[in-house]
C-alpha positions in Angstrom: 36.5 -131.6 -158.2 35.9 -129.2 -155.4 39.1 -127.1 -155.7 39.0 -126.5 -159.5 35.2 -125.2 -158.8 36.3 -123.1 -156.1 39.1 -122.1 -158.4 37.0 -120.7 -160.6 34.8 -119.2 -158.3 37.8 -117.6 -157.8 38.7 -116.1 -160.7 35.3 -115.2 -161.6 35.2 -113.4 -158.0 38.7 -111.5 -158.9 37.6 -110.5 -162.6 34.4 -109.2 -161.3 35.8 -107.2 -158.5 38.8 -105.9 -161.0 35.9 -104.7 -163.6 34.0 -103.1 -160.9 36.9 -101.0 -159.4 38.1 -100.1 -162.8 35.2 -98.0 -163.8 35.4 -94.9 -164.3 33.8 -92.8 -161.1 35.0 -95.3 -158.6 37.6 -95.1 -156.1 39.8 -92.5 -157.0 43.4 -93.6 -158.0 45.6 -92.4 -155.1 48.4 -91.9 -157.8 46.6 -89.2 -159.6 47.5 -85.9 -160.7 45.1 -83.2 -161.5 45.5 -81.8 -164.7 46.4 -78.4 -166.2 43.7 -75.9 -165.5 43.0 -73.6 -168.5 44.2 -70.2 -167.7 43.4 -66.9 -169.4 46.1 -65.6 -170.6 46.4 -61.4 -169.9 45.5 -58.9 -172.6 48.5 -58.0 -174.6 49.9 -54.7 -174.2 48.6 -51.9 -176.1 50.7 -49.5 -177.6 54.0 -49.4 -180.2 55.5 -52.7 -179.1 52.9 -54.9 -180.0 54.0 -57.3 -182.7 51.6 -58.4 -185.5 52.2 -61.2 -188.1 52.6 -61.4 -191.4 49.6 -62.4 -193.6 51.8 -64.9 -194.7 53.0 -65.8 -191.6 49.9 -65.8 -189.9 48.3 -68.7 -192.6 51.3 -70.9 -191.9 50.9 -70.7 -188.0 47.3 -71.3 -188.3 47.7 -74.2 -190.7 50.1 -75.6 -187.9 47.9 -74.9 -185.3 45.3 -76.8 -187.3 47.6 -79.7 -187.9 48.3 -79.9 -183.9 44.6 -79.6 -183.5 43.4 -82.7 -185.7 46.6 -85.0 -184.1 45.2 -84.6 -180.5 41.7 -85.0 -181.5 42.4 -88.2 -183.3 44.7 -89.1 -180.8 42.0 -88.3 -178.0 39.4 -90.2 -180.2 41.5 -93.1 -180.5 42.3 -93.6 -176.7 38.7 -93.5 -175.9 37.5 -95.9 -178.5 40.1 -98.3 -177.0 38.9 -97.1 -173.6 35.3 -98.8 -174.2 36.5 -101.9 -176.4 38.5 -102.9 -173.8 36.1 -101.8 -171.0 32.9 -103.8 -173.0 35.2 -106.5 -173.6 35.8 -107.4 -170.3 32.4 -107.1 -169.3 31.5 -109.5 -171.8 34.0 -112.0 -171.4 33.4 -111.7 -167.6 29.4 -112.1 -168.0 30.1 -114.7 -170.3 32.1 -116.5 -168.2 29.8 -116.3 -165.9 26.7 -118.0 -168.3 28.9 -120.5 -169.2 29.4 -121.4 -165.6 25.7 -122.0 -165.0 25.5 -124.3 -168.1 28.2 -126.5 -166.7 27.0 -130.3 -167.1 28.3 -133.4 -166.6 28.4 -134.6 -170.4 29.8 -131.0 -171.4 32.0 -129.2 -169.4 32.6 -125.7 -170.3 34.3 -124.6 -167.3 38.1 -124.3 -169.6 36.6 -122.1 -171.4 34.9 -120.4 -168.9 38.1 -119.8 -167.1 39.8 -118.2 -170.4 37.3 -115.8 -170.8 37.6 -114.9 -167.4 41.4 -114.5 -167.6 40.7 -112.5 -170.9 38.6 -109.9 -169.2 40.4 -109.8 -166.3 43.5 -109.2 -168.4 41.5 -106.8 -170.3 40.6 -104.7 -167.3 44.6 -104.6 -166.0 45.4 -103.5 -169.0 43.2 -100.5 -169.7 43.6 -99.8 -166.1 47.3 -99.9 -166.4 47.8 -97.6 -169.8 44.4 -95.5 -168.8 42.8 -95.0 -172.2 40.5 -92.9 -170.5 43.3 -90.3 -168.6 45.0 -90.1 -172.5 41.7 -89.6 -174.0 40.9 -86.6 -171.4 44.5 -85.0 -171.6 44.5 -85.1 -175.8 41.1 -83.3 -175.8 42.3 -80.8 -173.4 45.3 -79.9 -175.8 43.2 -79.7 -178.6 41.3 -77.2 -176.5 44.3 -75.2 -175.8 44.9 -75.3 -179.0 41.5 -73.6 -180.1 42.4 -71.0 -177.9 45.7 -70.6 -179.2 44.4 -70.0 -182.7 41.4 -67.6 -181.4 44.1 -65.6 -179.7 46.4 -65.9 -183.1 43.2 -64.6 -185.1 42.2 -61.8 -182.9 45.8 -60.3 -183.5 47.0 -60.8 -179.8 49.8 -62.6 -180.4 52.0 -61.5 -182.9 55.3 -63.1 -182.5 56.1 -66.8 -183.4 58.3 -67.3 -180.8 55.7 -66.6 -178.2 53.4 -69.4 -180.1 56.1 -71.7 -180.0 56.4 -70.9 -176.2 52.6 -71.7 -175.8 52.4 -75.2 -178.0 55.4 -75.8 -175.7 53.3 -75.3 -172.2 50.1 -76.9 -173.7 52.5 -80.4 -174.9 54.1 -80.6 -171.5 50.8 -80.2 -169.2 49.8 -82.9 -171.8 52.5 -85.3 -171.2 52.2 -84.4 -167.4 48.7 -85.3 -167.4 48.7 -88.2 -169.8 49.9 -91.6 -168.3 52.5 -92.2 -170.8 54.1 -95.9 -170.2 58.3 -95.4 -171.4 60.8 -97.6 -171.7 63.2 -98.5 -168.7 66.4 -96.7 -168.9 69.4 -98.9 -169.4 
């Protein structure tokens, strides 16, 4: 009877410790990279080679840029919702463990269940640490930042050419991707 209590003493001990070194503010992950400051871009040039859009043009870029807006918003909304269900729910499977622990009798035993929750948060806590919800979340709001920019600069007239907007949703995906932990496939 000894072992399996001090088996789940435990796990209880390793699922608390996991939850506390996963929040956010703790130990800094020694794998991570900063991300892509936000840099001014310089004035464009003044004079006969400045390029200016199309009205027509102009509405399709901006409905674009509004398009790529919305997408990392929601996709920035989306990885911090999951960030907090998965961060509450291992709080609450761990706490609840933990009650259900205390209430152990002899006639009732919840310490099976106990030990699932327990596992579950634990599991919980791997996960979110492993995919970090909250590194997407940050990294999709920062592109939809960009993005504001983009248009601002695409409304004041100082970018005229759709190549060079191309060029820029280019650089703001890639210092996305490079600061979002993205979990691909192994190559065969």
């Amino acid at each position: 009877m000894k072992p399996i209590r001090a088996l789940h003493a435990l796990v209880f001990l390793a699922a608390s410790v996991t939850i506390l070194l996963a929040q956010p503010g703790a130990t800094p992950c020694p794998t991570a990279q900063p991300g892509p400051s936000v840099q001014s871009t310089p004035p464009a040039p003044s004079g006969p080679e400045k390029k200016t859009l199309t009205e027509q043009d102009k509405q399709q870029v901006e409905a674009e840029l509004d398009n790529l807006l919305a997408r990392y918003r929601d996709k920035g909304n989306w990885y911090l919702g999951i960030y907090f269900l998965f961060a509450i729910g291992a709080a609450l499977a761990g706490a609840t463990a933990g009650f259900l622990m205390r209430w152990d009798m002899p006639e009732r035993s919840y310490k099976r269940l106990a030990t699932i929750l327990a596992f579950g948060g634990s599991a919980l806590v791997i996960v979110t640490t492993y995919i970090d919800f909250r590194a997407n979340s940050i990294a999709n709001k920062v592109a939809a930042n960009q993005i504001v920019h983009l248009k601002i600069q695409v409304e004041k007239g100082d970018i005229g050419d759709t190549g060079t907007i191309l060029e820029k949703e280019q650089e703001i995906y890639e210092g996305k991707q490079a600061t979002e932990k993205v979990i691909e496939p192994p190559k065969k």
